[in-house]
C-alpha positions in Angstrom: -13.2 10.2 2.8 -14.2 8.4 -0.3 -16.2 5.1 -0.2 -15.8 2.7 -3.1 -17.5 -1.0 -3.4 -15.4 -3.6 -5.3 -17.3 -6.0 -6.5 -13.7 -7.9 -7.9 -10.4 -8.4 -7.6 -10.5 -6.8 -11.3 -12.5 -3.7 -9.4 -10.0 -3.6 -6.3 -7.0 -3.5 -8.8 -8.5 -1.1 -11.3 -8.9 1.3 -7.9 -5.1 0.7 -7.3 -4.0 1.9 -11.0 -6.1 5.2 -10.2 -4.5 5.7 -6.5 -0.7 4.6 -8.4 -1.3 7.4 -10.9 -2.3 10.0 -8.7 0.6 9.4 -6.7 3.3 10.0 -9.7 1.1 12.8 -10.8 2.0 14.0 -6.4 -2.0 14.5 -5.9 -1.3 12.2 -3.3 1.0 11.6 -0.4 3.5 9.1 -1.3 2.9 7.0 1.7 0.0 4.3 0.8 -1.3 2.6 4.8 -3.5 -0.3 3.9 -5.6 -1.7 6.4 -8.4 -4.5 6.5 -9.2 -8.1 8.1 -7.0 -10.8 6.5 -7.8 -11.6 3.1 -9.8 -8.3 2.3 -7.9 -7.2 -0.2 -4.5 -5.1 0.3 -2.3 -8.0 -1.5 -4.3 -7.4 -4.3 -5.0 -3.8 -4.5 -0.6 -3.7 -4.4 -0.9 -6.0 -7.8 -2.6 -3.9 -9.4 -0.7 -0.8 -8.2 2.0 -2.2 -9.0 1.1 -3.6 -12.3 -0.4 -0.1 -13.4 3.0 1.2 -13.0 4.8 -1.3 -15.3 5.7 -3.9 -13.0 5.6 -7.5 -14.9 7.3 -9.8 -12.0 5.0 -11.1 -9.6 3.5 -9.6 -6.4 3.1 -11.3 -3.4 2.1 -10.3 -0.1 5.7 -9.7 2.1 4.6 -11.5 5.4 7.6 -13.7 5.4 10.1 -10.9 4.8 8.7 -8.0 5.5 9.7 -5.7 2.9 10.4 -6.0 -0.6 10.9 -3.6 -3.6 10.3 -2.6 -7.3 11.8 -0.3 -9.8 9.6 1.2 -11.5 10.9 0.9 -15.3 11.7 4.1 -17.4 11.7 5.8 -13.8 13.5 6.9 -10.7 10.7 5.5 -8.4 10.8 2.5 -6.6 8.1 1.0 -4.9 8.3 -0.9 -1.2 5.8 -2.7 -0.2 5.6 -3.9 3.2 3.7 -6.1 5.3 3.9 -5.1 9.0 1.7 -7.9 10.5 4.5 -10.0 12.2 5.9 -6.8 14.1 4.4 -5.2 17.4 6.8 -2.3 18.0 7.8 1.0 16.5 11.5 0.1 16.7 11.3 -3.1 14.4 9.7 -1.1 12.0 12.5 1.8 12.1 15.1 -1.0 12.0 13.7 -1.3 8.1 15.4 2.0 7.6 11.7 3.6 6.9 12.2 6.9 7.3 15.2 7.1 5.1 13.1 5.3 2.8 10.0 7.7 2.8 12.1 10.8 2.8 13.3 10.4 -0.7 10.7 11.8 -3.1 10.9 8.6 -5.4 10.3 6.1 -3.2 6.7 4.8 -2.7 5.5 3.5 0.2 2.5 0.5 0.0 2.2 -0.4 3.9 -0.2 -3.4 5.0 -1.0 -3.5 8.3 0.1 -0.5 9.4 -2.5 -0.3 12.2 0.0 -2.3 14.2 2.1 1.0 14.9 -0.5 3.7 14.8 1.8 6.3 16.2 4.3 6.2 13.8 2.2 7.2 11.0 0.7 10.6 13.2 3.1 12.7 11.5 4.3 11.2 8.0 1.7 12.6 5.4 -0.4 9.6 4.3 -3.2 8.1 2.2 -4.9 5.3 4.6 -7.2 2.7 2.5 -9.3 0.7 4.3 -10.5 -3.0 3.0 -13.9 -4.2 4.2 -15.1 -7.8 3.2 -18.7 -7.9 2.7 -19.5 -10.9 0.8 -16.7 -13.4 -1.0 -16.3 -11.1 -3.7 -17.6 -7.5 -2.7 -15.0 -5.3 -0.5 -16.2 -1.5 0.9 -12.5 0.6 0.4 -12.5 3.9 2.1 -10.1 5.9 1.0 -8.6 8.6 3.4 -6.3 11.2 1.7 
């Protein structure tokens, strides 16, 4: 596990552009779970994922519709990003068509709240990144390849 303080959103975003490029470069599984108290951070670690990856529209956190996705330009990948935190069971979540989604090799997954189905994540390799608020600005992320 690595442990990394943001001291910014600047920080937290920067960390995203490093995770986003190991991911094209497969170093990493292509299944992103981001987890943390409201407000520490995952929104804004997917902006600048996103953004380090050529994305110029704007990034908003998907609580209202769940899901929503990005081409990735001068690529085949697309990115979903998800927000889980108005769903309580497995089968709303495989409703979304998920597995198709993370089966294909050009898909990227950005998951918040993920915790809310733990067991559905057991067996689909994944990167967990954990957002800790500390102060109003500084945020501990553990990373868990």
């Amino acid at each position: 596990m690595e442990q990394i303080i943001s001291k910014s959103s600047v920080e937290t975003q920067a960390i995203a552009k490093n995770i986003a490029q190991e991911i094209i470069a497969n170093q990493r599984a292509n299944v992103v779970l981001l987890e943390g108290e409201l407000g520490g951070g995952k929104t804004t670690f997917s902006q600048g994922f996103l953004s380090s990856l050529g994305v110029t529209q704007a990034v908003t956190s998907p609580t209202f519709v769940i899901m929503k996705s990005y081409s990735i330009p001068s690529s085949e990948y697309k990115v979903y990003h998800l927000d889980l935190y108005r769903l309580n069971q497995e089968w709303e979540v495989l409703d979304l068509g998920i597995m198709d989604l993370i089966s294909n090799p050009n898909n990227i997954m950005l998951i918040e709240w993920a915790s809310k189905t733990p067991k559905l994540w057991e067996s689909i390799p994944h990167t967990k990144i954990n957002f800790e608020v500390t102060n109003a600005n500084e945020r501990n992320i553990n990373i868990n390849p």
